[in-house]
C-alpha positions in Angstrom: 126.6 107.7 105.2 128.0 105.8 102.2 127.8 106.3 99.1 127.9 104.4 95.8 127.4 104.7 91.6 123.7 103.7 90.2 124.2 101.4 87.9 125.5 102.3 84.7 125.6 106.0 85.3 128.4 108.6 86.8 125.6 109.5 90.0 127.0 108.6 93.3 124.1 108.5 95.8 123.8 107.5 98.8 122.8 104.4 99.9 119.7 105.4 101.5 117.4 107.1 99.1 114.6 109.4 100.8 110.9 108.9 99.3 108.8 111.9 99.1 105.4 110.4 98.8 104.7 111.4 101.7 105.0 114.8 101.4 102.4 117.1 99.6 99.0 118.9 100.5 97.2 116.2 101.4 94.0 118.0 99.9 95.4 117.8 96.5 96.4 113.8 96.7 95.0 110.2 97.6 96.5 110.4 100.9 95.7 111.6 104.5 98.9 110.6 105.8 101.0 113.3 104.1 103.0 115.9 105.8 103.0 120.0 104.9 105.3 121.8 103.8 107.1 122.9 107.1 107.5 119.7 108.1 109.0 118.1 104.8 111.4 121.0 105.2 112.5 120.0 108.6 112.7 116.3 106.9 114.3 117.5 104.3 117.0 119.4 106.2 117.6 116.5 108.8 118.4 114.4 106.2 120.8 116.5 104.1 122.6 116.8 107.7 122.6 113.4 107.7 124.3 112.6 104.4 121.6 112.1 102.3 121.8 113.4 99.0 119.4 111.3 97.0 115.2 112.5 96.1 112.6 110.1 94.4 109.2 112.3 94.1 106.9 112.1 91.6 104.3 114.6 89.6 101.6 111.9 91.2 102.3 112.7 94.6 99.8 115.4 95.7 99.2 116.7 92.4 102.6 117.9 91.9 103.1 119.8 95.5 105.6 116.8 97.1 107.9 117.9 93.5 107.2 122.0 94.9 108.0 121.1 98.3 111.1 119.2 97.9 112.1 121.6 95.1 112.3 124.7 97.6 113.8 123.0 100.2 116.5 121.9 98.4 117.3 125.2 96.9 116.5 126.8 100.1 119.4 123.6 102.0 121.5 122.5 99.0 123.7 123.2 96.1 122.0 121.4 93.1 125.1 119.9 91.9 125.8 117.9 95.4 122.2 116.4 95.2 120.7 113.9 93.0 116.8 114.3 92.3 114.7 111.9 90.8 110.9 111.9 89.4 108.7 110.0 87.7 106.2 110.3 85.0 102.8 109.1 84.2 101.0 107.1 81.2 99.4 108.9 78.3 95.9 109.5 80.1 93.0 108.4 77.7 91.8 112.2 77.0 95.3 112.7 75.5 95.0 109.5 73.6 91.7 110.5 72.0 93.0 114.1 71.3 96.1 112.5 69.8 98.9 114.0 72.0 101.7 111.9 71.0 104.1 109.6 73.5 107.2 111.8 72.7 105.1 115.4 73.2 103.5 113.8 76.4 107.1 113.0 78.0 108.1 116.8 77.0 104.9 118.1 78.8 105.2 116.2 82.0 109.2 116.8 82.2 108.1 120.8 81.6 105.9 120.6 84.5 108.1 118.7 87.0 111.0 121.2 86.3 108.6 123.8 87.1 107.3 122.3 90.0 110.5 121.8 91.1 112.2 125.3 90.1 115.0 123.3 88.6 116.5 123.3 84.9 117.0 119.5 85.0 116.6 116.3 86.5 119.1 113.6 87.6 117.0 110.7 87.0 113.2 110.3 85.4 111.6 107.3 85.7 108.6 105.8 83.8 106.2 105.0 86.1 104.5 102.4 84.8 104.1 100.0 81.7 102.0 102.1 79.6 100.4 99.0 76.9 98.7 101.6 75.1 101.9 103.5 73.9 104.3 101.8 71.4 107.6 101.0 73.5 109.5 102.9 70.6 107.4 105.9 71.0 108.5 106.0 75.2 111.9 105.4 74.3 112.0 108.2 71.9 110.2 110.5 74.2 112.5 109.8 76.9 116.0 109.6 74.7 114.6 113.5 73.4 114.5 114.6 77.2 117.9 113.5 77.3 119.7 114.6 74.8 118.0 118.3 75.2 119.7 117.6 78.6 116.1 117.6 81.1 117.2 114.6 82.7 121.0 113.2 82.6 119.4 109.5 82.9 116.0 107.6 82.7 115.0 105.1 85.0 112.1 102.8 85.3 109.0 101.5 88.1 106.7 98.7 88.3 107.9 96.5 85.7 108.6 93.0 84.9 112.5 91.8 84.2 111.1 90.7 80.5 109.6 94.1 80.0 112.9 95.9 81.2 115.0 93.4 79.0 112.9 94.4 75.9 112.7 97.9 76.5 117.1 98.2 76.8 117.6 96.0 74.4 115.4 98.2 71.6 117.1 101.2 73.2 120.4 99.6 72.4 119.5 98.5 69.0 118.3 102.1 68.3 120.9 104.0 69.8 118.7 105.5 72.9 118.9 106.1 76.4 118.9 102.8 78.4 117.3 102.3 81.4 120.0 102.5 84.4 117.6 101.9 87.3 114.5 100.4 88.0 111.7 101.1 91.4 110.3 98.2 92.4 108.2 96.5 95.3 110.8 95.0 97.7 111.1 94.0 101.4 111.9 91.2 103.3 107.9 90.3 103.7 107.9 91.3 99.8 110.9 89.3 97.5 109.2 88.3 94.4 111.7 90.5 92.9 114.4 88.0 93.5 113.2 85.6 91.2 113.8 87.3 87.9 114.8 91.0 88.3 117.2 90.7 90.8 119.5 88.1 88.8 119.0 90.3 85.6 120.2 93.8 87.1 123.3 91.8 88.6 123.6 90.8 85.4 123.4 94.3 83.1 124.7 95.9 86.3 120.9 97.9 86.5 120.6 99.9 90.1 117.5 98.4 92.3 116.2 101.2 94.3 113.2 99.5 95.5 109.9 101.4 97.2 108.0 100.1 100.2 111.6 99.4 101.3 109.4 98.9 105.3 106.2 97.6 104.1 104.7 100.7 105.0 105.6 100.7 108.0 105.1 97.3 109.0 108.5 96.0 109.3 109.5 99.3 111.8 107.1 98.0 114.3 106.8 95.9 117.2 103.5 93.5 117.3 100.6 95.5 118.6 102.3 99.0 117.6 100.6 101.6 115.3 100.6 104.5 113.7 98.8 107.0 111.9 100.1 105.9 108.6 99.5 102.1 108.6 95.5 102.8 110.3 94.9 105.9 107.4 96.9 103.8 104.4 94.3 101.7 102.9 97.1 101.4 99.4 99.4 99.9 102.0 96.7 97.7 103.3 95.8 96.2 100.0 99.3 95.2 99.8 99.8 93.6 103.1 96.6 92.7 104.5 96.2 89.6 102.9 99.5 87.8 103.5 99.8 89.3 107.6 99.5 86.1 109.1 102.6 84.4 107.2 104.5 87.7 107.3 103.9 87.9 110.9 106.5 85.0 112.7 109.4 87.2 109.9 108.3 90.9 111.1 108.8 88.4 114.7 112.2 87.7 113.5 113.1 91.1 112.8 112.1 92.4 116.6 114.6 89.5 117.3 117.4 90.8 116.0 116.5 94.3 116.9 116.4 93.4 120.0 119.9 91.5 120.2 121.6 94.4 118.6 120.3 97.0 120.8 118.8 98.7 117.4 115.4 99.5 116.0 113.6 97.1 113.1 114.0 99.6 111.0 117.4 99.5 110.8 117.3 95.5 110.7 114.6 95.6 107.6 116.7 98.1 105.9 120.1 96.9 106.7 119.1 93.6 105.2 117.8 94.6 102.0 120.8 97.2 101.4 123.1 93.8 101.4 121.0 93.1 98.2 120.1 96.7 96.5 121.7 100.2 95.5 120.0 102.2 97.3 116.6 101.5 98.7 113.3 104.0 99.0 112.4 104.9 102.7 110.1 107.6 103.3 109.5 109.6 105.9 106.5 112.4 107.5 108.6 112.7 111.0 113.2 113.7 111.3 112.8 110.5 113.6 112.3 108.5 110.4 115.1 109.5 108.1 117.6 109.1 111.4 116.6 105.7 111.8 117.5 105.2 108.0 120.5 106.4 107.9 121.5 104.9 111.2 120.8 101.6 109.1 123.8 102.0 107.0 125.7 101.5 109.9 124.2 98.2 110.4 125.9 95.1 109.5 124.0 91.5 109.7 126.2 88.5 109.5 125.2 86.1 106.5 123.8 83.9 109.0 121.1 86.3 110.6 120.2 87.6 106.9 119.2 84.2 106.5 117.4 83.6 109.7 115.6 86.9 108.7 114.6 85.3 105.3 114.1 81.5 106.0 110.1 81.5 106.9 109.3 83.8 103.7 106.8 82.1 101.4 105.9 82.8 97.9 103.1 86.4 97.8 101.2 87.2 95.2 101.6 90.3 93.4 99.5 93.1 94.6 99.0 96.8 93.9 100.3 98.5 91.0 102.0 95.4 89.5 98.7 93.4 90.0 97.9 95.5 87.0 100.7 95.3 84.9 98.4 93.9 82.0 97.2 95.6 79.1 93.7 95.5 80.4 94.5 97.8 82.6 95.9 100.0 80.4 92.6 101.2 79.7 91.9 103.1 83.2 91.4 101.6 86.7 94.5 101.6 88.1 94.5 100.9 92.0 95.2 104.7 93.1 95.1 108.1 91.5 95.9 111.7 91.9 94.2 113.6 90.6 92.3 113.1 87.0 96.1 111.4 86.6 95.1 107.4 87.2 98.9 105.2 87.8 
């Protein structure tokens, strides 16, 4: 494994970050497809083996039980200090709103309930999970800045935001002495790069960590034409994002068997060591050990410059889908694409 700093920030991670969405009682979340808690121990385990010592979860994820799971199996497999956790943090729900819980008290509460949920005094990183457009961007960065400085979280991070939005929101944490953002969670893959228009250049720029989820397109970019699997039939999120662009993703996900082929590898390890020659530290989940082995074998990986760009030659502009397909203040008001939970994000 190898390691590296995010961003502006004294954590050394490794360069393969293991996402947790996947884990959780699957009758407290929005997906079928999640593994219980022996298993995400066994996960859990295999990759601490491995070298892994970075966690992204979030209080979303099966109403809170992928933060329980992954919180007992670290303290059951790890010293805290030689791991570095992350979770995320939802909007101001619209009951809060109307019974005037503020942005900074609402931060506070969620923290409070992650920590607990993860039987730990602190986090390493917590991210804002989305833009929240009915919250004042000084009331976030307040919230967040408190949570810091009463030392709940060493840094904050953010998801699912435009390069303009994390511009603004640094630069009024810089002008008001706050906690700036040293990381953001996007949507990026090779069959996904609208990221490399504006955010990428940015973070290069202010030296932000990318840490990007859906780092295998759900699963699509780990298998051969005609292969399945329980997650990309039972993942209808997964769907939304894909399904409309398959047949000009399909001659790249073509590509990718190519040079999986030629290297005696899996595509796994071609998707991921491709987008680690332009990221920190990309998201890969994983419900089976087999999974979190093929990550980490990815590190391992190098392309020449010459097949990264006969990997990314045939990629054609997407639009954007999902959670960012709602980045806009109507939105704001409620109907997110997927929930946990009364919790819409």
């Amino acid at each position: 494994m190898e390691y590296t700093t995010l961003g502006n920030s004294a954590l050394a991670v490794s360069r393969i970050c293991m996402g947790c969405m996947g884990f959780g009682d699957a009758a407290n979340g929005q997906h079928s497809w999640t593994v219980d808690e022996p298993h995400t121990r066994e996960i859990v385990k295999r990759g601490l083996e491995l070298g892994i010592n970075f966690f992204d979860t979030a209080i979303a994820y099966q109403s809170g039980t992928s933060e329980q799971y992954l919180g007992r199996a670290l303290r059951d497999f790890a010293k805290r200090d030689q791991v570095v956790v992350a979770t995320k943090f939802l909007p101001r729900t619209n009951e809060e709103i109307a019974a005037g819980v503020s942005a900074q008290e609402h931060i506070r509460r969620m923290l409070d309930r992650s920590l607990q949920n993860l039987g730990m005094d602190h986090v390493d990183l917590y991210i804002y999970h989305m833009w929240d457009y009915q919250t004042p961007l000084y009331d976030i960065l307040e919230g967040l800045n408190n949570v810091v400085r009463a030392g709940k979280t060493r840094y904050i991070g953010i998801s699912n935001c435009f390069a303009w939005q994390l511009c603004k929101a640094n630069a009024l944490a810089e002008r008001e002495g706050f906690a700036k953002f040293i990381s953001v969670q996007g949507h990026y893959n090779l069959i996904f790069r609208e990221e490399e228009r504006e955010m990428a250049p940015f973070c290069r720029e202010e030296n932000i960590a990318m840490t990007p989820y859906s780092a295998l397109a759900g699963g699509r970019l780990s298998k051969h034409p005609g292969e399945t699997s329980k997650r990309l039939q039972a993942d209808s999120y997964a769907q939304l994002k894909y399904g409309g662009m398959a047949q000009q993703d399909a001659p790249i996900l073509a590509r990718v068997a190519e040079l999986a082929d030629r290297h005696g590898v899996s595509m796994t390890q071609v998707a991921l060591s491709w987008l680690l020659t332009k990221v920190t530290a990309p998201v890969v989940g994983a419900t089976k050990p087999q999974h979190v082995e093929e990550a980490a074998r990815a590190v391992d990986l190098h392309l020449s410059q010459e097949e990264c760009s006969y990997l990314e030659e045939l990629y054609v502009p997407h639009p954007l889908v999902g959670v960012m397909a709602q980045n806009t203040p109507d939105a704001a008001k409620g109907q997110h694409v997927w929930s946990t939970g009364s919790q819409k994000i």
